[in-house]
VMD Tcl script that draws the C-alpha trace (Angstrom):
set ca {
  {10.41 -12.73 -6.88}
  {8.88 -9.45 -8.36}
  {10.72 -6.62 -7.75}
  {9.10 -3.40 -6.76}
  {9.51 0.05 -8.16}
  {9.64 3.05 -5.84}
  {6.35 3.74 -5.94}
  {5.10 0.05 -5.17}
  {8.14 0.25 -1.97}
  {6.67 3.90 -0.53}
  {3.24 2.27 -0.49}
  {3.50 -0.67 1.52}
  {6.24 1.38 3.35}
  {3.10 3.89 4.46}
  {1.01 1.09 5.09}
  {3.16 -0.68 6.66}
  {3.84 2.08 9.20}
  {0.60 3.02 9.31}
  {-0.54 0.03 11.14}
  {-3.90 -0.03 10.05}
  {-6.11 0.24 6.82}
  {-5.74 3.77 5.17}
  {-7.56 5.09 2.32}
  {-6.26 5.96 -1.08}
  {-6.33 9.60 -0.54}
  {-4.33 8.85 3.05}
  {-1.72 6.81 1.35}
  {-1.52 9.42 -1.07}
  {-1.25 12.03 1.40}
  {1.18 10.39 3.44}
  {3.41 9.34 0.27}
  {3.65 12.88 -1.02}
  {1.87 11.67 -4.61}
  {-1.01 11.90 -6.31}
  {-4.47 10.01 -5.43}
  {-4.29 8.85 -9.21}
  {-0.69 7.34 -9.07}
  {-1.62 6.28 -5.16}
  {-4.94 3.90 -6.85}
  {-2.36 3.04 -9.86}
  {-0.15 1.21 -7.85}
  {-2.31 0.17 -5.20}
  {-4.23 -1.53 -7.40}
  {-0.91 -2.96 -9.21}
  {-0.05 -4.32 -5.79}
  {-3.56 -5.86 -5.38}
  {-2.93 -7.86 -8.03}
  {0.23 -9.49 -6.79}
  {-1.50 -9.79 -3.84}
  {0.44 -7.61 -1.62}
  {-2.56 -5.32 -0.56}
  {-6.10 -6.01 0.21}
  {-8.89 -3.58 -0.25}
  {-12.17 -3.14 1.56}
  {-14.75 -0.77 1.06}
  {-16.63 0.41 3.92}
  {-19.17 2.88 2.59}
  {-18.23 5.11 -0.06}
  {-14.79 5.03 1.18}
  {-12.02 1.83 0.10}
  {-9.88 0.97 2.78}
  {-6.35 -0.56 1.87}
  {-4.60 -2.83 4.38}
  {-1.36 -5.32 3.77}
  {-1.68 -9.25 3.30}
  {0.34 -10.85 5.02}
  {2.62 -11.12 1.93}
  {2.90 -7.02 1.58}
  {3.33 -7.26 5.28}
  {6.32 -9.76 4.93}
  {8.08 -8.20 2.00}
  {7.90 -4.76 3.74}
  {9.37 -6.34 7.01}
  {12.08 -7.94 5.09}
  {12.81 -5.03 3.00}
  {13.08 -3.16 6.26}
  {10.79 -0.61 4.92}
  {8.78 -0.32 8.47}
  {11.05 2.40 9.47}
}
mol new
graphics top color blue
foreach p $ca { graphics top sphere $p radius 0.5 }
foreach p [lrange $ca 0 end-1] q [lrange $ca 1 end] { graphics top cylinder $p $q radius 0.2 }
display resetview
């Protein structure tokens, strides 16, 4: 199992809570850091395949798989 940093947990812990697909600059927003460490681990997390992007326009949407969605649940980090 890969562990997370803090960074990695407060993402899929906004996401998570979120409910729905959020932007980078939303997930940033939310997690209090900046849109360049936001993308930086978002994309880190895409690669384990914990996240999922989509882009709808200009814009990239970021949603959980159902593997982000599972960690974050077991983690308990939907709070």
């Amino acid at each position: 199992m890969i562990k997370l940093n803090p960074f990695e947990r407060t993402v899929l812990s906004v996401l998570s809570r979120a409910g729905r697909p959020l932007t980078t600059r939303q997930i940033a927003d939310y997690s209090d850091m900046s849109w360049l460490t936001a993308r930086k681990y978002l994309e880190k997390l895409g690669k384990q395949k914990r996240v999922e992007r989509t882009v709808r326009g200009k814009s990239i949407y970021w949603n959980l798989t159902r593997e982000g969605d599972m960690y974050s649940t077991l983690r308990g980090l939907s709070i």
